[in-house]
C-alpha positions in Angstrom: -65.4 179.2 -158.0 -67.9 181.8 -158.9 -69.6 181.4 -161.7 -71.3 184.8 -164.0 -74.6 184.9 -162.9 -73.6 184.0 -159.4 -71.1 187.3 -159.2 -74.4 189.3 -161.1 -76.4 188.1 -158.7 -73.9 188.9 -155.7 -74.2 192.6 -157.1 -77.5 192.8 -156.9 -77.4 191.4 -153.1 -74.9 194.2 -152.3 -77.3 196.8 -154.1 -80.3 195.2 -152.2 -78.4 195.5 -149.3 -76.9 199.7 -149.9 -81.5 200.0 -150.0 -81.8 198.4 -146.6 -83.6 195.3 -147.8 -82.3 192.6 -146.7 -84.9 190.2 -147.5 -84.3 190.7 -151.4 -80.6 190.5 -151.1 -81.1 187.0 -149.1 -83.2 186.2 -152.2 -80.8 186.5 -154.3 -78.0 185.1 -153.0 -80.6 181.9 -152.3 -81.0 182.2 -155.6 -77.4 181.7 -156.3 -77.1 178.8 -154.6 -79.4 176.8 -156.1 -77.6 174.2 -157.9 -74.1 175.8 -157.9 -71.4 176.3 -154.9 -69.7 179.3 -154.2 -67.7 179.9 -151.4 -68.4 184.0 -151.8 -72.1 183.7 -152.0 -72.3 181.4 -149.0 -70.1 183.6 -147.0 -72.3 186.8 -147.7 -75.3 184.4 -147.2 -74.0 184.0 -144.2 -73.3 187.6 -143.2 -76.6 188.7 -144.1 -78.7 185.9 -142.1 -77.3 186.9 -139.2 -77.6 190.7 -139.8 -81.8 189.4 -140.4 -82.0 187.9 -137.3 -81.7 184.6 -138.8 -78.5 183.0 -137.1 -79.9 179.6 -137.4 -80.0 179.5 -141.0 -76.4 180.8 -140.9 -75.2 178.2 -138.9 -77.1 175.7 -141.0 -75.2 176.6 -144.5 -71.5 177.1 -142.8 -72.1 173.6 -141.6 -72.2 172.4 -144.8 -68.9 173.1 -145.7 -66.7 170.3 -145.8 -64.0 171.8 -143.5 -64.5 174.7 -141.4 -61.1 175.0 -140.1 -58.6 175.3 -143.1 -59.9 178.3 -145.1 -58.8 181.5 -142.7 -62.5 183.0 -143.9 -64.5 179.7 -143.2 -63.1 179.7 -139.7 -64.0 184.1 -138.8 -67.8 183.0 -140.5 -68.1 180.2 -138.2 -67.2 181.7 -135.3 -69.1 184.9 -135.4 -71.9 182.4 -136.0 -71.6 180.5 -133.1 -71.6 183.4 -131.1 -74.1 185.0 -133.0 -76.0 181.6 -132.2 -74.9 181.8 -128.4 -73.5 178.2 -129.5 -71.0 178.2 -126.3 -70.8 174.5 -125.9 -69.7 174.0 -129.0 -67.5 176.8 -128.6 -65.9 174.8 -125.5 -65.6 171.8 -127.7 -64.2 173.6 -130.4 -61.2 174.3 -127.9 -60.8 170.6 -126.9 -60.7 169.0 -130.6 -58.9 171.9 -132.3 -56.7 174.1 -129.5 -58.7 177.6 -130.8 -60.2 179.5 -127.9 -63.1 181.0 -129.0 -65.5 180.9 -125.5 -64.6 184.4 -124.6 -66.8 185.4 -127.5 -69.3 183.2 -127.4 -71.3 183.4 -124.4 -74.4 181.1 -123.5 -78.0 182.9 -123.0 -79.4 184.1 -119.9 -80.0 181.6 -117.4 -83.8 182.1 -117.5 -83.5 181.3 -120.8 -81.4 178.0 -120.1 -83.7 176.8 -117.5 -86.8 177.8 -120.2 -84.7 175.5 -122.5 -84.2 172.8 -121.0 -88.0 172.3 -119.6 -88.9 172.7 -123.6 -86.8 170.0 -124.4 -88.2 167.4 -121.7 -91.7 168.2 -123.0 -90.9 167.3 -126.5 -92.4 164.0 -127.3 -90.4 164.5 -130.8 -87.5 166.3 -130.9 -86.1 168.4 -133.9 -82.8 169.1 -134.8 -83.3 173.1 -134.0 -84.8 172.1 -130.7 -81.6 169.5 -129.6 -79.0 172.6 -131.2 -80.7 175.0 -128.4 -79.0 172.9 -125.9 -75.5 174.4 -126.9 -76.7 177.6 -125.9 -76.4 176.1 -122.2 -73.6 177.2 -119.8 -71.2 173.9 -119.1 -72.5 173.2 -115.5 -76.0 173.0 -117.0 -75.3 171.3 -120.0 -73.0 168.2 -118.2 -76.6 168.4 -115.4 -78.7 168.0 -118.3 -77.3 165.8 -120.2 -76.8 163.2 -117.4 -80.4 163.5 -116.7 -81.3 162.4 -120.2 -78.9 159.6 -119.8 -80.5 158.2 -117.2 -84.2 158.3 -118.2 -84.3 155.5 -120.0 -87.1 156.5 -122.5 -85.1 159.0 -124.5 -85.1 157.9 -128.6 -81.1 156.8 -129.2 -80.7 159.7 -131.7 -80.7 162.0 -129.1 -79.1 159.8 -126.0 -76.1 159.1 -129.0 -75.8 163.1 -129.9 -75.5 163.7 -126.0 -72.8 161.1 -125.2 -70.6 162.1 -128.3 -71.2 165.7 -127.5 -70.1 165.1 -123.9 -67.2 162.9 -126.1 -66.2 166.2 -128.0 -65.8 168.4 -125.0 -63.5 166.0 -123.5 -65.2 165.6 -120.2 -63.1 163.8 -117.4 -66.0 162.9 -115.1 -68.2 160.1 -115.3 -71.2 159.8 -116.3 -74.0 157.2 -116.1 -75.8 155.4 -119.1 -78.8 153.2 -119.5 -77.4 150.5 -122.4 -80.1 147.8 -123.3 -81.7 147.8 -120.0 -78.5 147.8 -118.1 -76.8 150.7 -116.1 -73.2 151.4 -117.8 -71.1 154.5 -116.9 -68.4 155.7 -119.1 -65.7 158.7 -119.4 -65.5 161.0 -122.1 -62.4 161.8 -122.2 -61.7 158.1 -122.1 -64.3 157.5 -125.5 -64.3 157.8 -129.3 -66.8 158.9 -131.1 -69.2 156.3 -132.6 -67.5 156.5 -136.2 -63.8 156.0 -134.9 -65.0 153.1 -133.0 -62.3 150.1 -134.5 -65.5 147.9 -134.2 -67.9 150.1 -135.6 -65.6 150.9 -139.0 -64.8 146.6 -139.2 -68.7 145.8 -138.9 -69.4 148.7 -141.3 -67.1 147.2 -143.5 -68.0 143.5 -143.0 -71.1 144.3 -144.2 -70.5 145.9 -147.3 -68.7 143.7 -148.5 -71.0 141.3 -147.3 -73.7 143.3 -149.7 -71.3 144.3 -152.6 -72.9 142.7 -155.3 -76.4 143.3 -153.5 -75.8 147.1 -153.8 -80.0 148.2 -152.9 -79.7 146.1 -150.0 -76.9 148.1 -148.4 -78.4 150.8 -147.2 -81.0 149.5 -145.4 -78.1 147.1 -143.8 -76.1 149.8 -142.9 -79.1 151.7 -141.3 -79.3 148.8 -139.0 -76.0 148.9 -137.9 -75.8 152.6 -137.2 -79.6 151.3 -135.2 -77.8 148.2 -133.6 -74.3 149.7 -132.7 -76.2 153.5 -131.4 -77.7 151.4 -128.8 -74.6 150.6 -127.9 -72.6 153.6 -127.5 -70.5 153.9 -125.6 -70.1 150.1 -124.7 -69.4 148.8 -128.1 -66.6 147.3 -126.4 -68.0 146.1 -123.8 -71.1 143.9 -126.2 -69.1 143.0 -129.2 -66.7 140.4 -129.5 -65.4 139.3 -133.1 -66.9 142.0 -135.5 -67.0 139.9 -138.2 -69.1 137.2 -136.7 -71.3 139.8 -134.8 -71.7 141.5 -138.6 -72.4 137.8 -139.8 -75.2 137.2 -137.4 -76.3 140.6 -137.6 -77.5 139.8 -140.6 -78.6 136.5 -140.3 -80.4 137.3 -137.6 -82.2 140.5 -139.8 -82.9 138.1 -142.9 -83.8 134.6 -140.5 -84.3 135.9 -137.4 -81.5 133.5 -136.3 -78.1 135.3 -135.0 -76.4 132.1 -133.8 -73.8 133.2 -130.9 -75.3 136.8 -130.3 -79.5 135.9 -130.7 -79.6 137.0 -127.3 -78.0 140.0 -127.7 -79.8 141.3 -130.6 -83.2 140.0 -129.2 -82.3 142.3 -125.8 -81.2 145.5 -128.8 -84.0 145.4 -130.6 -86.3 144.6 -127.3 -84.9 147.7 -126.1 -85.4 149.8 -129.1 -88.6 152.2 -129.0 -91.2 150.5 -131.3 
């Protein structure tokens, strides 16, 4: 829904746009946004980042919408943008989770450029969300080369060893690949793993402990964070470390509230061991 002053201040964007100045019509449509949603403004938001040069912005505010596959208009914006964004791995998994081949349009960047990525990214002692997206802009063969490389230096925070394993997950790799876990050297399959939230496990130890915490309601959060913490450094053996996930949920939090988590101390002692201080 488009509200009055939104539609006057599209206008104006299309006006500001007729004059060649782009940077007022973003303005305005920014400007529109602010505190209302509009699937027109965001669309020609959209349009007009990545006529500016400013595809990452683009691909920020279409990933915002809740579903980018059932609105016929959502889908065309989000695909120009990947390809405007030279997003070609998640082009390729795009084509495993939904069937739509989009790769012929999206293509990755030069390979000078992929090699100039990927030695940015090892040097990062932080890494940013724009810096980890750059990594879709890799061909296949050097994005599966890369990402196994990660996965075996075992110094990597988990944010970034988790987004790799469950975008290897989403392109529906069949190949192995190998995996520091808590010290130990696992290997899983993609193809053969779900992502972190459709883990059975994961959703019963997530739910465990909110019930656990219903009538504590300012506790949960921080509860839940150390789940996503515990269970990340995991993935992709969840299976493999938890048994009963309502006792592992049970000592989970015993062991964050008393230091004592009965049948799995050790393995808790060896996550949080693990867990970059």
């Amino acid at each position: 829904m488009t509200s009055v002053s939104q539609q006057n201040l599209l206008k104006l964007a299309e006006e500001d746009e007729r004059k060649g100045d782009l940077v007022a019509a973003i303005q305005n449509l920014e400007e529109a946004l602010r505190g209302e949603h509009s699937l027109d403004v965001i669309l020609k938001l959209c349009e007009l980042y990545c006529a500016n040069k400013q595809e990452d912005q683009a691909y920020a505010l279409i990933k915002e919408e809740p579903d980018l596959f059932s609105d016929q208009r959502v889908f065309k914006s989000y695909c120009k943008i990947l390809a405007e964004n030279n997003f070609y791995i998640e082009a390729l998994q795009l084509k495993n989770i939904v069937g739509v081949n989009v790769v012929e349009k999206v293509k990755p960047v030069s390979e000078e450029k992929q090699q100039q990525i990927m030695q940015r990214f090892k040097e990062k002692k932080q890494v940013s969300q724009a810096d980890y997206e750059d990594l879709y802009k890799l061909n296949l063969l050097n994005f599966k080369t890369f990402a196994q490389s990660i996965l075996l230096d075992p110094t990597p925070n988990f944010a970034v060893r988790l987004s790799l394993c469950e975008d290897l997950v989403r392109l529906g790799l069949k190949e192995q690949f190998k995996i520091w876990v808590i010290g130990k050297l696992e290997s899983f399959t993609p193809q053969n793993t779900l992502l972190l939230e459709k883990e059975s496990k994961y959703r019963e130890i997530v739910s465990s402990i909110g019930s656990k915490f219903h009538n504590n309601p300012s506790q949960l959060p921080l509860m839940l964070g150390e789940v996503n913490l515990v269970l990340g450094s995991l993935y992709p053996k969840i299976n493999e470390y938890v048994d009963e996930p309502d006792s592992f949920a049970s000592d989970l939090v015993s062991f964050l509230l008393k230091k004592d988590g009965h049948s799995h101390q050790k393995l808790l002692k060896t996550i949080y061991h693990n867990l970059p201080q």
